[in-house]
N, C-alpha and C positions, 0 to 999 in steps of 0.2 A: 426589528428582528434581534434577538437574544446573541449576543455572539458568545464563543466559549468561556471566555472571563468574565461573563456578565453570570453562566451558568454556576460559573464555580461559586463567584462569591456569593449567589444568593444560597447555594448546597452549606457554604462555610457560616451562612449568616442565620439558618436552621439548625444550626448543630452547636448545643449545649458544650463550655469546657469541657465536661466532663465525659459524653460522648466523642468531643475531639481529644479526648487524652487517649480513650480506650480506639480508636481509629489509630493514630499514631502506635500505638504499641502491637497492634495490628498486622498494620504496615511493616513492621519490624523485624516479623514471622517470613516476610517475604524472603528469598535469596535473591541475589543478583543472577543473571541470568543474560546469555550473548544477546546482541544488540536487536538481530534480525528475528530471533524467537517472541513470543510470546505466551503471558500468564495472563487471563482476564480478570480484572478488580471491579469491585463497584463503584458508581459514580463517587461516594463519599469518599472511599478511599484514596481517590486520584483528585480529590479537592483539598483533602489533607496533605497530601502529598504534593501537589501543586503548590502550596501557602509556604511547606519547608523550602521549596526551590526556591523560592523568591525571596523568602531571609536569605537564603546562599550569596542570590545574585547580589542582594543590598551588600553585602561582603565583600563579592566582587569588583564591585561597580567603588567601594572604597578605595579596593586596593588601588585600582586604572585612577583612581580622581575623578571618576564618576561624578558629578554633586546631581543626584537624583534628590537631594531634600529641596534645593534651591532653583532651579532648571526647570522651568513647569513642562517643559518636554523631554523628561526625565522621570519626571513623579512619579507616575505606575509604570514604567517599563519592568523593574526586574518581575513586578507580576504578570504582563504581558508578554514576557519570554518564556516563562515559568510554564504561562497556561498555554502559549503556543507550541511550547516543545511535549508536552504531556499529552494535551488533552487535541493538538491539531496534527501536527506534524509526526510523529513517533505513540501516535493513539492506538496501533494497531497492535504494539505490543499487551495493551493493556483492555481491546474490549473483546466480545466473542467473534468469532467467525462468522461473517455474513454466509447466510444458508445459500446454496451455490443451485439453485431451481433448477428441475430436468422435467422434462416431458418423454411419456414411452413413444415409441414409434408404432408400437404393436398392439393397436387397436381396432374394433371390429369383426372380429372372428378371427379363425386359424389363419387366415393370408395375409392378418394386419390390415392397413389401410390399400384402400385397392382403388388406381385414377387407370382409367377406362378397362377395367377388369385385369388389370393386371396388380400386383404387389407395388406398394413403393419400394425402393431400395433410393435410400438419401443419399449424396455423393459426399465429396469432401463437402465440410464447411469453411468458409473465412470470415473471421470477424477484421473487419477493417479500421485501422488507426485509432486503436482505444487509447488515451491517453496516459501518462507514463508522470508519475510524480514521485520523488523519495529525496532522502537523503544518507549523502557519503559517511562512512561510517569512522573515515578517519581523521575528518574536518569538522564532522554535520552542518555539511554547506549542503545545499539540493541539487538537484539532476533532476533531468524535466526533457519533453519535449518542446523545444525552441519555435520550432513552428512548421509549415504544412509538409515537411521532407522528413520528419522524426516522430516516430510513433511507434506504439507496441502492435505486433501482429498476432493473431492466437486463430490456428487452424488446427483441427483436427476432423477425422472420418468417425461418425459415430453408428454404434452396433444398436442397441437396444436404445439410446436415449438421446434425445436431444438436450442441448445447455443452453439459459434463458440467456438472450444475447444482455441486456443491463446488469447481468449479476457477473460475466466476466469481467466488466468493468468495475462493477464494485470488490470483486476477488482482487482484482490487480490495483483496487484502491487500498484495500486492508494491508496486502503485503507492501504494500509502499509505505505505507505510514508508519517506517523504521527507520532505523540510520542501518546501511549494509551496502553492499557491492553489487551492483549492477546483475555481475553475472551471477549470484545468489537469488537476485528479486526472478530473473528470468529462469531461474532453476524452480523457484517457489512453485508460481503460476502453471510452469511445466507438470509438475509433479501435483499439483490440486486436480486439472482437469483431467488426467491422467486416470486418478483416485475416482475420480467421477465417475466416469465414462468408463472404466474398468479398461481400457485398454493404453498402451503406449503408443496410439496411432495419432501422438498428438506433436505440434512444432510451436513453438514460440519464439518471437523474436522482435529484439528489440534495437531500431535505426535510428540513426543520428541522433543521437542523446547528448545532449548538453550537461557538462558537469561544471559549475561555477569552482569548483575549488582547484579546477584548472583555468577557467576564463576569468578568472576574477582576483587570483591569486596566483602563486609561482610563476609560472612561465606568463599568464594572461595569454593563453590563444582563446581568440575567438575563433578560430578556424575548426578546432580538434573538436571532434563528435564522436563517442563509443556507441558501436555496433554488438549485440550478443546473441546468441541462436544456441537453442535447446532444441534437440528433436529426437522421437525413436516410432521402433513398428516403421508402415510406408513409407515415413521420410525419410529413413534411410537412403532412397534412391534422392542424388542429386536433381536428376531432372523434373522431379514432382515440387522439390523445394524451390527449384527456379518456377516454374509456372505457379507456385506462391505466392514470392514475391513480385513477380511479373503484372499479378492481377490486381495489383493495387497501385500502380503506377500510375 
């Protein structure tokens, strides 16, 4: 199996100087642009762009006393941070939006779908404990769920359409794969299915979330877990949000 640095260099190892100059300069057209957003580039582009991080890092890694020339577990690191920070961990900045799948409800004639002659009418939905990956935007250390007590929740009540339950996980894979704030990533996802579904009858939220750049660093608690909740339309009422979270318990 091809892993992303096996990708990049074979992208860098078809690509002429001469087309790596004009990618570079390219590239250059780009602006900067906050951490959590994203511009989509093509694969070359973010292969050429990958190769400069990694001159960086070799810089880096001089300044610390690095010796990545001598150290054979050193040798490709500054390109295996290079191509994991680009092209694995903060990729979301840089590819398209995963197409976010809906199904109509209203199918069949004028009554929609009808189980024993009557209409459907769908209730709330909950998607249970999709998983939660990103990183801190002011360490870029990651945040993760830790294990079976932390997870993302994503409920909403849908009107006309239904959402493919694997594509909210891949939505909430895309918005992660940035450096941002927690309670940014659970604003994202918010306002995606939101856009979807046309309505704000949607709540997400996200429990016990591990941030290593508090367990692993400064203080080191392992204890401390962030909690974030986004909701509008129905969940406004507390009581609907506790039987929410109640149902995955």
């Amino acid at each position: 199996m091809q892993t992303e640095q096996d990708k990049v260099k074979k992208a860098l190892r078809e690509l002429t100087p001469t087309e790596k100059g004009e990618l570079l300069k390219e590239t250059d057209t780009y602006k900067s642009f906050p951490a959590h957003e994203n511009i989509p580039m093509r694969t070359e582009l973010r292969a050429v762009m990958t190769e400069e991080v990694s001159h960086k890092m070799k810089e880096i890694f001089d300044i610390m006393k690095l010796d990545y020339k001598n150290d054979p577990n050193l040798k490709d690191t500054p390109m295996r941070v290079a191509s994991m920070w680009i092209n694995e961990l903060m990729v979301g900045r840089y590819q398209e939006k995963p197409r976010m799948e809906d199904f109509p409800l209203q199918f069949g004639g004028e009554k929609g779908v009808l189980i024993d002659n009557e209409p459907f009418q769908p209730g709330m939905m909950i998607t249970k404990k999709i998983d939660v990956r990103s990183l801190c935007s002011h360490h870029l250390m990651p945040f993760f769920d830790n294990d079976e007590n932390a997870y993302a929740l994503i409920s909403y009540v849908p009107t006309t359409r239904l959402l493919g339950i694997s594509k909210l996980q891949r939505i909430a894979n895309w918005y992660g794969s940035r450096p941002q704030l927690q309670e940014q990533l659970t604003y994202q996802i918010y306002k995606e299915v939101c856009e979807t579904i046309g309505s704000n009858d949607v709540m997400v939220s996200m429990q016990n979330i591990t941030h290593t750049c508090e367990s692993l660093r400064g203080v080191e608690s392992e204890c401390g877990r962030t909690s974030t909740l986004q909701f509008g339309g129905v969940y406004e009422d507390s009581s609907l949000r506790r039987e929410v979270m109640l149902s995955v318990k």
